[in-house]
Predicted model as a PDB file, atoms N, CA, C, CB and O in Angstrom, pLDDT in the B-factor column:
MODEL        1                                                                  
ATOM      1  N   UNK A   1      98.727 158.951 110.388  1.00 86.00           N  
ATOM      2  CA  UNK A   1      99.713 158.332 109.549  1.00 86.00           C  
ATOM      3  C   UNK A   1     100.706 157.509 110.351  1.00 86.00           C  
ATOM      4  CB  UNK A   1     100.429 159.371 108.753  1.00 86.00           C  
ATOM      5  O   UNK A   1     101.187 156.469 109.901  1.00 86.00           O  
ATOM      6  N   UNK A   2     101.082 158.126 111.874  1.00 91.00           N  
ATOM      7  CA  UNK A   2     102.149 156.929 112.356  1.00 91.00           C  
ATOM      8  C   UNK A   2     101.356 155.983 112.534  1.00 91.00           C  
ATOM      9  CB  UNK A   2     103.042 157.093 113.676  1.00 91.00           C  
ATOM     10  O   UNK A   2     101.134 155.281 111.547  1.00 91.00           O  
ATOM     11  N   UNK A   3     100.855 155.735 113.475  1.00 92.00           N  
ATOM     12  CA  UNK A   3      99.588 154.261 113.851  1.00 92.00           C  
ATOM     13  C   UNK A   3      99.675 153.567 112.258  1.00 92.00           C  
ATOM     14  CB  UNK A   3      97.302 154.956 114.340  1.00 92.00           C  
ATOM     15  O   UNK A   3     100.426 152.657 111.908  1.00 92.00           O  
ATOM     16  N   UNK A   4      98.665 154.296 111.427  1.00 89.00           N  
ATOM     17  CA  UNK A   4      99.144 153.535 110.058  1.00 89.00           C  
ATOM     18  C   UNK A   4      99.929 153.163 109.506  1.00 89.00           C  
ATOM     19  CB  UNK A   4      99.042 153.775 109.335  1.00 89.00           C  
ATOM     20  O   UNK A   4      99.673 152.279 108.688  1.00 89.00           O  
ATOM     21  N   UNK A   5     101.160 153.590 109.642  1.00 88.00           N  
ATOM     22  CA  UNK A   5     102.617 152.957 109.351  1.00 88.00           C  
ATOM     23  C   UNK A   5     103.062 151.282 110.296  1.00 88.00           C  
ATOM     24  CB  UNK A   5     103.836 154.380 109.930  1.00 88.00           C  
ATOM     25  O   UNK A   5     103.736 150.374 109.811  1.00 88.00           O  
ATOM     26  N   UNK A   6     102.508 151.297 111.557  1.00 89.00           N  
ATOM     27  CA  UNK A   6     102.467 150.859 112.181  1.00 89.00           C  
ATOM     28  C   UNK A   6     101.476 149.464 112.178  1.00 89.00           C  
ATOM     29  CB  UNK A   6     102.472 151.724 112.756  1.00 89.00           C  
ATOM     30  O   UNK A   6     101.533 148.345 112.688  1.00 89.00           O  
ATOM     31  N   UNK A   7     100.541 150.205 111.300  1.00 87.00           N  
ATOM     32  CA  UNK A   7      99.482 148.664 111.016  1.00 87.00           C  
ATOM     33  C   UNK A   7      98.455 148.658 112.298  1.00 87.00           C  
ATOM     34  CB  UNK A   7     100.589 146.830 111.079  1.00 87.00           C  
ATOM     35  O   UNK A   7      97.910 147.589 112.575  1.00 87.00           O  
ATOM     36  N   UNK A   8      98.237 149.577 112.920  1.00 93.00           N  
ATOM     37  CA  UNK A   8      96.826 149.610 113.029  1.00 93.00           C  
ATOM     38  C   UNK A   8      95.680 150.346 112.653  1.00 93.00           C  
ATOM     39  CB  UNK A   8      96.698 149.614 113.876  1.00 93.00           C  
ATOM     40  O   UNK A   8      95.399 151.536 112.508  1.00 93.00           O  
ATOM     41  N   UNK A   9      94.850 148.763 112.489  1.00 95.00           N  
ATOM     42  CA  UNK A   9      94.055 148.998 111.697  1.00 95.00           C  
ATOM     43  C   UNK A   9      92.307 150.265 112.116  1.00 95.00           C  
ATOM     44  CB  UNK A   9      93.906 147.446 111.369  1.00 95.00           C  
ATOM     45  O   UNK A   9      91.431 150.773 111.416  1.00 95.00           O  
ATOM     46  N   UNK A  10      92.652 150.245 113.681  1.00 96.00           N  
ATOM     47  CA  UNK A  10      91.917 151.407 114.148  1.00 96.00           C  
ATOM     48  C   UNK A  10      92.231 152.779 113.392  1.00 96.00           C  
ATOM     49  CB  UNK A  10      92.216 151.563 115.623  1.00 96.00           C  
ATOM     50  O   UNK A  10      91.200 153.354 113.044  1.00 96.00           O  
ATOM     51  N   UNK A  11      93.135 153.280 113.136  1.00 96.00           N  
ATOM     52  CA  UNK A  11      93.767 154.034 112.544  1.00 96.00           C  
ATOM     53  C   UNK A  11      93.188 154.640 111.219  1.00 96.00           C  
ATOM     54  CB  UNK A  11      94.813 153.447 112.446  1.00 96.00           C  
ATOM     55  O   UNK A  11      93.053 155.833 110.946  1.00 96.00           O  
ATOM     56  N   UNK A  12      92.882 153.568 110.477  1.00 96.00           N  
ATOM     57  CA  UNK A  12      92.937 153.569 109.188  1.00 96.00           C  
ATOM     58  C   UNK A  12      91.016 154.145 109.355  1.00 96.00           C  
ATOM     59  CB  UNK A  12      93.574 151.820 108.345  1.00 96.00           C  
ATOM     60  O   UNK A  12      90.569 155.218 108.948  1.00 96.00           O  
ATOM     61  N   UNK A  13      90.262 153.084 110.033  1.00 96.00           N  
ATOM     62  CA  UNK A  13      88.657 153.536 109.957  1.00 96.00           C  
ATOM     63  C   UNK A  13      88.345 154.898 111.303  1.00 96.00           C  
ATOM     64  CB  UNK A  13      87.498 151.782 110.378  1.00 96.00           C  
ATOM     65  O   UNK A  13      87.305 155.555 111.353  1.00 96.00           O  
ATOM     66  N   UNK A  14      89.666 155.070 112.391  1.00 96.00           N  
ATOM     67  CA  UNK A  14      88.950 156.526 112.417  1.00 96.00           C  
ATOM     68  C   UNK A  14      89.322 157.783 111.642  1.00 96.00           C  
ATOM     69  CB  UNK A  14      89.018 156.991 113.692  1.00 96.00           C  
ATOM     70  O   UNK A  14      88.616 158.782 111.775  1.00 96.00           O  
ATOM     71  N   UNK A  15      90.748 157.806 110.566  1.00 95.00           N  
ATOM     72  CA  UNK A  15      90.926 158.567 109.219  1.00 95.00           C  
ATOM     73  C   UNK A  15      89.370 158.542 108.687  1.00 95.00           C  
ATOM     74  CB  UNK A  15      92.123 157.736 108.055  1.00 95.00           C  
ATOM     75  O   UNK A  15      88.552 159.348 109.128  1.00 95.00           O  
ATOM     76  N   UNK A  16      89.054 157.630 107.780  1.00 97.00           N  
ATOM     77  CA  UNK A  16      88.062 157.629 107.214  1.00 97.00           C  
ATOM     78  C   UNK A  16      86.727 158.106 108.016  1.00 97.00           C  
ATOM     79  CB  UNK A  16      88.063 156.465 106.736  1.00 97.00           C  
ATOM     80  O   UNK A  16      85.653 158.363 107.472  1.00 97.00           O  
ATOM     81  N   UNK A  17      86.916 158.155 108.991  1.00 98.00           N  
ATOM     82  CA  UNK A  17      85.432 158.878 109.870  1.00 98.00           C  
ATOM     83  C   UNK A  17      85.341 160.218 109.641  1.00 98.00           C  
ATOM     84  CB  UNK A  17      85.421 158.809 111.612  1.00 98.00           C  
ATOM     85  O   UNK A  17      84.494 161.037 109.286  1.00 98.00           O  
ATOM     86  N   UNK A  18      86.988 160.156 110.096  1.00 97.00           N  
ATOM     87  CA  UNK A  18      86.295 161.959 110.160  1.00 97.00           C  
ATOM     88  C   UNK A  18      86.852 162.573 108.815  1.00 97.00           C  
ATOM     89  CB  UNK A  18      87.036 163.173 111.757  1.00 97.00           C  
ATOM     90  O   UNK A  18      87.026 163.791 108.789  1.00 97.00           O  
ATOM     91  N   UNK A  19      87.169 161.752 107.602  1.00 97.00           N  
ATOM     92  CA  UNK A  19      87.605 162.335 106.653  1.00 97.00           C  
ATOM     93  C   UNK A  19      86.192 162.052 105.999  1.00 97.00           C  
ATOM     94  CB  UNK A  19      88.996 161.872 106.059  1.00 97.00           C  
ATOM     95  O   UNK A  19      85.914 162.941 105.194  1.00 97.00           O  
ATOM     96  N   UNK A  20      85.184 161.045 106.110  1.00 98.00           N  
ATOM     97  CA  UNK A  20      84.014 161.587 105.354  1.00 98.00           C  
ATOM     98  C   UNK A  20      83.151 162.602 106.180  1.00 98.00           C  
ATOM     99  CB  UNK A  20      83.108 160.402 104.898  1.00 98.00           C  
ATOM    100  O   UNK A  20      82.350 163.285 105.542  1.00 98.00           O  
ATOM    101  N   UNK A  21      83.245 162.784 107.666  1.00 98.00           N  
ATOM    102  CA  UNK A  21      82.854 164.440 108.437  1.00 98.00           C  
ATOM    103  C   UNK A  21      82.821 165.104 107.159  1.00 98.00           C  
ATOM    104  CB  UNK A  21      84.182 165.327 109.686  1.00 98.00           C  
ATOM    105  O   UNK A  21      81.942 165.358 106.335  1.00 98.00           O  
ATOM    106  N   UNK A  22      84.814 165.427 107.317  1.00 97.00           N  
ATOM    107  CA  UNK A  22      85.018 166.756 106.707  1.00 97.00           C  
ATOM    108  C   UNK A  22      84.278 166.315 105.347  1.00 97.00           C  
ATOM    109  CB  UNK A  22      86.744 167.325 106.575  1.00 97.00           C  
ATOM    110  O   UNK A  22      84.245 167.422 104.809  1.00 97.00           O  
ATOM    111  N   UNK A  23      83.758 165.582 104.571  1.00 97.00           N  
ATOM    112  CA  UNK A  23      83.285 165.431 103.072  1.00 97.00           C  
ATOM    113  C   UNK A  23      81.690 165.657 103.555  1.00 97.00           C  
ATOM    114  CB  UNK A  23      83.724 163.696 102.164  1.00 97.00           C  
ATOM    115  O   UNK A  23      81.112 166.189 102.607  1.00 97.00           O  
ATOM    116  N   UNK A  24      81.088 165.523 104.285  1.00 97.00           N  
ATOM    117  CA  UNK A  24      79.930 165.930 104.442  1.00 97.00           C  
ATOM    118  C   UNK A  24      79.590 167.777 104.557  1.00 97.00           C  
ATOM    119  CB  UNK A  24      79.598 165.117 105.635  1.00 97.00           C  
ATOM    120  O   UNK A  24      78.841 168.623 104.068  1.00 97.00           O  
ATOM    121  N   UNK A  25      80.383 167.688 105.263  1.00 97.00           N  
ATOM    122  CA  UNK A  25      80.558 169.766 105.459  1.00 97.00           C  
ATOM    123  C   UNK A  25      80.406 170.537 104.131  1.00 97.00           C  
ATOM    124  CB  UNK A  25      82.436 170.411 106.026  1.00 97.00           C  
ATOM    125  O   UNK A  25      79.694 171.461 103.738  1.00 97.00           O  
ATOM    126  N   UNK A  26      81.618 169.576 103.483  1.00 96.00           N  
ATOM    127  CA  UNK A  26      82.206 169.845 101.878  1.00 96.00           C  
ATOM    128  C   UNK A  26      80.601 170.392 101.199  1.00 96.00           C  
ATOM    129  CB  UNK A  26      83.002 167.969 100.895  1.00 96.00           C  
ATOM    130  O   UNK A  26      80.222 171.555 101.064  1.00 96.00           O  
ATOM    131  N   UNK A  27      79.753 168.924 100.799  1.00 97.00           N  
ATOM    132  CA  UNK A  27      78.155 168.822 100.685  1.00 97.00           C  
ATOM    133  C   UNK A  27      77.488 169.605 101.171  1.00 97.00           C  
ATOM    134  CB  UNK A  27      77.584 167.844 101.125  1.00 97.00           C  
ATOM    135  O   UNK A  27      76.681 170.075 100.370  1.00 97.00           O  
ATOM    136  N   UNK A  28      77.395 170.202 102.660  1.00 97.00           N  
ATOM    137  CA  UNK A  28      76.635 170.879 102.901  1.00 97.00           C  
ATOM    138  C   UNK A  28      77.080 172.232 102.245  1.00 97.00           C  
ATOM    139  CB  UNK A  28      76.412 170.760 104.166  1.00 97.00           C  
ATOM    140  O   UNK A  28      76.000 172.823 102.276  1.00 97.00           O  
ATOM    141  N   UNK A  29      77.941 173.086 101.687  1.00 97.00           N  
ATOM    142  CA  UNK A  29      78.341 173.967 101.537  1.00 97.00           C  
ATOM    143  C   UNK A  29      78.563 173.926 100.005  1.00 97.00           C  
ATOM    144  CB  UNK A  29      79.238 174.152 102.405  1.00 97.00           C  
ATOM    145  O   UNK A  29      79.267 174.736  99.402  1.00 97.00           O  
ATOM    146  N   UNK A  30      77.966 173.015  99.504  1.00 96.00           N  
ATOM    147  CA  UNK A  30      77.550 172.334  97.787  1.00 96.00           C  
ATOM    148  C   UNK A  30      78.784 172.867  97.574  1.00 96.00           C  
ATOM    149  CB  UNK A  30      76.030 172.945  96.566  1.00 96.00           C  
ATOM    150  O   UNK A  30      78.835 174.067  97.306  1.00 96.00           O  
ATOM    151  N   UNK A  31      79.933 172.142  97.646  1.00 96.00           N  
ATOM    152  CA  UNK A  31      81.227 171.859  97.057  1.00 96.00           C  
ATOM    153  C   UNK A  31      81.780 170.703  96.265  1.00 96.00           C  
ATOM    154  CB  UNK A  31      81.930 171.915  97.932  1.00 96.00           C  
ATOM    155  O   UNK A  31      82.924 170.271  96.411  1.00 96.00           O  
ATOM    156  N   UNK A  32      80.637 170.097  95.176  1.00 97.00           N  
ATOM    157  CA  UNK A  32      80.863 168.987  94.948  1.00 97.00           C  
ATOM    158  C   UNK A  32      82.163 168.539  94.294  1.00 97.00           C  
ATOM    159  CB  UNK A  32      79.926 168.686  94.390  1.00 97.00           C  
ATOM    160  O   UNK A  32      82.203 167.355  93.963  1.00 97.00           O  
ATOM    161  N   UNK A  33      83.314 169.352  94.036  1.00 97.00           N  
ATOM    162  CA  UNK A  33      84.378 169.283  93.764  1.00 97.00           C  
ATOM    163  C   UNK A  33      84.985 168.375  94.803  1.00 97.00           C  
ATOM    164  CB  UNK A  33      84.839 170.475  93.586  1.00 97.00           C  
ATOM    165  O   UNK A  33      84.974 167.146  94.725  1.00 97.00           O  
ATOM    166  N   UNK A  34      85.527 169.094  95.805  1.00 97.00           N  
ATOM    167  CA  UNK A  34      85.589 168.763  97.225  1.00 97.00           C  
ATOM    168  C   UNK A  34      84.855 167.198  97.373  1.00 97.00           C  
ATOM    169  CB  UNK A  34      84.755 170.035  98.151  1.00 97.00           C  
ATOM    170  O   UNK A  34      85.432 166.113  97.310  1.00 97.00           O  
ATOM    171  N   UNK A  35      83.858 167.377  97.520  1.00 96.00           N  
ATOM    172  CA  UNK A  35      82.584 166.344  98.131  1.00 96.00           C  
ATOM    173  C   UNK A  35      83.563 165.339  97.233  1.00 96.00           C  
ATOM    174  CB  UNK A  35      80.432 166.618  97.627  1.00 96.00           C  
ATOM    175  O   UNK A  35      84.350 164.857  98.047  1.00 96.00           O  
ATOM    176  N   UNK A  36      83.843 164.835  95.952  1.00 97.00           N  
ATOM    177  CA  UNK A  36      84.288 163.747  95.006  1.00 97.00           C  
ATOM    178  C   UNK A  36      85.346 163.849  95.314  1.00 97.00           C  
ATOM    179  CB  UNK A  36      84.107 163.736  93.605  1.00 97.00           C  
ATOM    180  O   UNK A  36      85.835 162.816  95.771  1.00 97.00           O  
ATOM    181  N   UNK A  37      86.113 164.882  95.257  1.00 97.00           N  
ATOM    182  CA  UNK A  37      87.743 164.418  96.015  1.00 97.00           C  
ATOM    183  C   UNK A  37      87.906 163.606  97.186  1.00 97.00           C  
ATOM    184  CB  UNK A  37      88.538 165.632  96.540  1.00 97.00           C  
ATOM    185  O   UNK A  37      88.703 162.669  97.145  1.00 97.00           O  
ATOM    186  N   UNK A  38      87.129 163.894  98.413  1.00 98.00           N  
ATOM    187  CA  UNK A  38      86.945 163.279  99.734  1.00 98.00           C  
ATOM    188  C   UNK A  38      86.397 162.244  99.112  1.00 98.00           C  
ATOM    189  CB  UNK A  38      86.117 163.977 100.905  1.00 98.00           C  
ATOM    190  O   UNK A  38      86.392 161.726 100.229  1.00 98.00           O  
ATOM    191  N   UNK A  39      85.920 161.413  98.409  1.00 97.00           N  
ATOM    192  CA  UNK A  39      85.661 160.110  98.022  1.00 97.00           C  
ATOM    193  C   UNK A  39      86.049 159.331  97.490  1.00 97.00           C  
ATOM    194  CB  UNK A  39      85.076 159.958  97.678  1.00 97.00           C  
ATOM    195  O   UNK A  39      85.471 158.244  97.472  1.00 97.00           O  
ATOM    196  N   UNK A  40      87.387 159.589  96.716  1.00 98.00           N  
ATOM    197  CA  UNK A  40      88.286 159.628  95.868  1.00 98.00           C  
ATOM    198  C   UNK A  40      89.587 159.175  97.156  1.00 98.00           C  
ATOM    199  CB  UNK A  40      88.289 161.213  94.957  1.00 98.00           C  
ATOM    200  O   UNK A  40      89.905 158.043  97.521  1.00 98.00           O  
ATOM    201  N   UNK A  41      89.948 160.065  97.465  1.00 97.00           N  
ATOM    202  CA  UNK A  41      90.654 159.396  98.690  1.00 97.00           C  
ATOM    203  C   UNK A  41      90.333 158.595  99.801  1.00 97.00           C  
ATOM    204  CB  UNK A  41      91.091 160.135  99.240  1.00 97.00           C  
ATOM    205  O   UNK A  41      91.126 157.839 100.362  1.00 97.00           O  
ATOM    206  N   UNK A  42      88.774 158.831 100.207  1.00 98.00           N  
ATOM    207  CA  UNK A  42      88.462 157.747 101.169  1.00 98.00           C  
ATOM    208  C   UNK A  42      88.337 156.584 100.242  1.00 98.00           C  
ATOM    209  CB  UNK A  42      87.115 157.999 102.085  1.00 98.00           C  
ATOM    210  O   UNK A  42      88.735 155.681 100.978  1.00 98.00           O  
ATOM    211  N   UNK A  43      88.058 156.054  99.166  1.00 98.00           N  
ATOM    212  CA  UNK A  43      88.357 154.748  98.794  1.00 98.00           C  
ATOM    213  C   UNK A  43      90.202 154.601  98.728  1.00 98.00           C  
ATOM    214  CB  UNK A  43      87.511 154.474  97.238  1.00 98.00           C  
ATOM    215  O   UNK A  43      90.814 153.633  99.180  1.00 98.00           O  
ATOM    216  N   UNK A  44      90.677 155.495  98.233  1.00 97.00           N  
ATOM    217  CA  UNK A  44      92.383 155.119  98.597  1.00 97.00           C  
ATOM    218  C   UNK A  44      92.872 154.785 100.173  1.00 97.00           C  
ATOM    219  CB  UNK A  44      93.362 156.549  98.177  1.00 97.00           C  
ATOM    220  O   UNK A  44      93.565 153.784 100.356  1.00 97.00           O  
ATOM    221  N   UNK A  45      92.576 155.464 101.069  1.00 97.00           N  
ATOM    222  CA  UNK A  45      92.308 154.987 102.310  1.00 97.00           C  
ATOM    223  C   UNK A  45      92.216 153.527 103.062  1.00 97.00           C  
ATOM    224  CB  UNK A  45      91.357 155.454 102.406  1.00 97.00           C  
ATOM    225  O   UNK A  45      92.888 152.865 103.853  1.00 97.00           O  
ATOM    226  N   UNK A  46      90.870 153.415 102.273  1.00 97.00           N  
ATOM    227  CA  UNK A  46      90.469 152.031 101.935  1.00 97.00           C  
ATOM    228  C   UNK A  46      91.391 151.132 101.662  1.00 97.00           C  
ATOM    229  CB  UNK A  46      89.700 151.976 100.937  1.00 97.00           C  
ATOM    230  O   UNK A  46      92.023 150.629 102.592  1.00 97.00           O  
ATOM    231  N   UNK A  47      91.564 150.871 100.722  1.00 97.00           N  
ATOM    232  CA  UNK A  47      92.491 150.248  99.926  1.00 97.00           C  
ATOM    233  C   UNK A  47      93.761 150.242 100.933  1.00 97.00           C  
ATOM    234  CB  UNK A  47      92.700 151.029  98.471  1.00 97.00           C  
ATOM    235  O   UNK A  47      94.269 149.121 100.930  1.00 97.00           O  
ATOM    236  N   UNK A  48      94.397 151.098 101.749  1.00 96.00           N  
ATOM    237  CA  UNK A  48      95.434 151.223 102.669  1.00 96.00           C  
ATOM    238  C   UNK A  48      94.982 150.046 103.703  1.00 96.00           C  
ATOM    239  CB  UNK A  48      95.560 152.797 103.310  1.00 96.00           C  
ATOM    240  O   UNK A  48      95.683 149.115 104.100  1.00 96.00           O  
ATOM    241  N   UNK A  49      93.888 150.279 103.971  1.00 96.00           N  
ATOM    242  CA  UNK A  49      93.146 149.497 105.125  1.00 96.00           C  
ATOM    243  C   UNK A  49      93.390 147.782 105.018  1.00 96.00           C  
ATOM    244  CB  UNK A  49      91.390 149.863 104.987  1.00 96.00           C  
ATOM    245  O   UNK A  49      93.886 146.995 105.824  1.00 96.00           O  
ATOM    246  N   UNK A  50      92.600 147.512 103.160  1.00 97.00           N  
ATOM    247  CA  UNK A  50      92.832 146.211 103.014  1.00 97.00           C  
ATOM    248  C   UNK A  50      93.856 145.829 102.756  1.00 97.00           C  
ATOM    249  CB  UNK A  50      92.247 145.731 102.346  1.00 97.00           C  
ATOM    250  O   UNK A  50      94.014 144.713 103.251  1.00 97.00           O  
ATOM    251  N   UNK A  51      95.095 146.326 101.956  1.00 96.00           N  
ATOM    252  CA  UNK A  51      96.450 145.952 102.167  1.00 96.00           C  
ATOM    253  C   UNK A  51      97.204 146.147 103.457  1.00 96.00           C  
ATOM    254  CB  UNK A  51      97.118 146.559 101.270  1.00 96.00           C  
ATOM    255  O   UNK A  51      98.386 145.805 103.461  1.00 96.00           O  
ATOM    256  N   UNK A  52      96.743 146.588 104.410  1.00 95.00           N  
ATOM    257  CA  UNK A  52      97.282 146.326 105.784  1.00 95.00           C  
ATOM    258  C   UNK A  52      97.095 145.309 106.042  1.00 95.00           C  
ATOM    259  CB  UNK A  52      96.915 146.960 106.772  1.00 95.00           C  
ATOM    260  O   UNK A  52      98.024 144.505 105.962  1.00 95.00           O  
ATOM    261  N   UNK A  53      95.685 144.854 106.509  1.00 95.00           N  
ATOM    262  CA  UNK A  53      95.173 143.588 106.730  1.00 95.00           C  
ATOM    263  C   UNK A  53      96.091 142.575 106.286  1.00 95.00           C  
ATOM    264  CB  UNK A  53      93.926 143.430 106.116  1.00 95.00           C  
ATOM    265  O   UNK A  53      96.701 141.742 106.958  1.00 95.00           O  
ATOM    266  N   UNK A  54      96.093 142.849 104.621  1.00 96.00           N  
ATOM    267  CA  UNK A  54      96.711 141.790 104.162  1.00 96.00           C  
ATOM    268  C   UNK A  54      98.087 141.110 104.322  1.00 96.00           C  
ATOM    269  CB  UNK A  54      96.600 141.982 103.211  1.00 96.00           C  
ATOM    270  O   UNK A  54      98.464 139.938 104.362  1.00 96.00           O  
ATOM    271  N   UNK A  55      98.811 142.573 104.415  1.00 94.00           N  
ATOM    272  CA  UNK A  55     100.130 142.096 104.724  1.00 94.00           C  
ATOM    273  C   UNK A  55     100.189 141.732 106.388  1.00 94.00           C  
ATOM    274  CB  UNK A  55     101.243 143.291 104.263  1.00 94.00           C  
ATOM    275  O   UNK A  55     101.081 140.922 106.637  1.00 94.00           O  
ATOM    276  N   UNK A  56      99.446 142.157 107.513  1.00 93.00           N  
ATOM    277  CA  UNK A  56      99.700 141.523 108.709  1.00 93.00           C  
ATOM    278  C   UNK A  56      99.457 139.983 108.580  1.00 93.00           C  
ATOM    279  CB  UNK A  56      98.855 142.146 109.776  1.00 93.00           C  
ATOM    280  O   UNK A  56     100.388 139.217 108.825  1.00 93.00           O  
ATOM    281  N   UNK A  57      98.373 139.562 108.245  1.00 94.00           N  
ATOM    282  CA  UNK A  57      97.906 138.017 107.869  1.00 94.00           C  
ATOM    283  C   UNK A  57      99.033 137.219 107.361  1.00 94.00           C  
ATOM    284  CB  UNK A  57      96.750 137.956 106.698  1.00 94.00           C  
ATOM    285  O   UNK A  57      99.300 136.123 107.854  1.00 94.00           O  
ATOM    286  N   UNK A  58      99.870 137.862 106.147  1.00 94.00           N  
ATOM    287  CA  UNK A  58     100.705 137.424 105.771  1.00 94.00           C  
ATOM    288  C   UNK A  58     101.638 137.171 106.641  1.00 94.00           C  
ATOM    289  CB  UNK A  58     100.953 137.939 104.973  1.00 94.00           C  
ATOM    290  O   UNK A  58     101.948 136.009 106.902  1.00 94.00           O  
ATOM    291  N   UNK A  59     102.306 138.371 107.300  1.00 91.00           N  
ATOM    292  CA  UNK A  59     103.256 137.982 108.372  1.00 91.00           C  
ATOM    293  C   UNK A  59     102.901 136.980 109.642  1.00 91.00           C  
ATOM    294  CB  UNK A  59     103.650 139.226 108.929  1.00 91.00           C  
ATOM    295  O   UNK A  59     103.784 136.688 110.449  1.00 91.00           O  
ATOM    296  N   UNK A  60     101.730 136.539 109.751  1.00 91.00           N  
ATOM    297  CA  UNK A  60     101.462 136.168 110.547  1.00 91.00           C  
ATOM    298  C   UNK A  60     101.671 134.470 110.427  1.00 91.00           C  
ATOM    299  CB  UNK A  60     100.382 136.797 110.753  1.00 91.00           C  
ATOM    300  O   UNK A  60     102.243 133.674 111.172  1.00 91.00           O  
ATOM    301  N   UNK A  61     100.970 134.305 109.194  1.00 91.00           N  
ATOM    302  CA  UNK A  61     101.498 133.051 107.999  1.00 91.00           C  
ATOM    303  C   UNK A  61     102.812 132.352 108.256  1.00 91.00           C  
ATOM    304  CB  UNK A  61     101.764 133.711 106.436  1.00 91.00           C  
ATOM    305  O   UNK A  61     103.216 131.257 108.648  1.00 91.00           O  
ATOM    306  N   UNK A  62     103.308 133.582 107.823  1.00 91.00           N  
ATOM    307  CA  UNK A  62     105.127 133.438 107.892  1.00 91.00           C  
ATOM    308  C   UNK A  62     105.448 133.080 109.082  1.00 91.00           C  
ATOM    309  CB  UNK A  62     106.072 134.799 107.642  1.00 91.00           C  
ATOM    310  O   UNK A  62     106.130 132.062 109.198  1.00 91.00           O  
ATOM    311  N   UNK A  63     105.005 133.883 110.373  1.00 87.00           N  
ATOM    312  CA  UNK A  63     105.929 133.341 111.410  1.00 87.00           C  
ATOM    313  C   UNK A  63     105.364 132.212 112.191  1.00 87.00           C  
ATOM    314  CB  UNK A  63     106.324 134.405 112.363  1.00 87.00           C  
ATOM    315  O   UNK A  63     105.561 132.107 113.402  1.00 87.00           O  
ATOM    316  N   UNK A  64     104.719 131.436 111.556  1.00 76.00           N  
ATOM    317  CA  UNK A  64     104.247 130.213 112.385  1.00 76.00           C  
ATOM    318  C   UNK A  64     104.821 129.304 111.581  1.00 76.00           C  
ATOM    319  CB  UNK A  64     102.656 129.954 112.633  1.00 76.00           C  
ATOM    320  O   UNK A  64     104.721 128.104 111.836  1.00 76.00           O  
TER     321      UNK A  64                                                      
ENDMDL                                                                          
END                                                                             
């Protein structure tokens, strides 16, 4: 979460690595509750990822 506050974007895809890990475990241990929650937030994640992007680009816009 700091790095992500921070805007990098490494950050954001190694969350999502090992947060679909832990969603695979979930699966192996047929928790499909679990298993859809972890997917459910890794697309919110996501979404963190591309509005990062977006707003750095933006600032980047701006200061030139």
């Amino acid at each position: 979460g700091y790095f992500a506050q921070k805007r990098r974007h490494w950050s954001f895809v190694a969350g999502m690595i090992f947060y679909a890990l832990d969603g695979v475990i979930a699966l192996l241990f047929e928790d499909f509750l679990l298993a859809g929650f972890h997917l459910l937030v890794l697309y919110w994640i996501y979404n963190g990822l591309k509005a990062s992007q977006r707003l750095s680009k933006l600032e980047k816009t701006v200061q030139e």
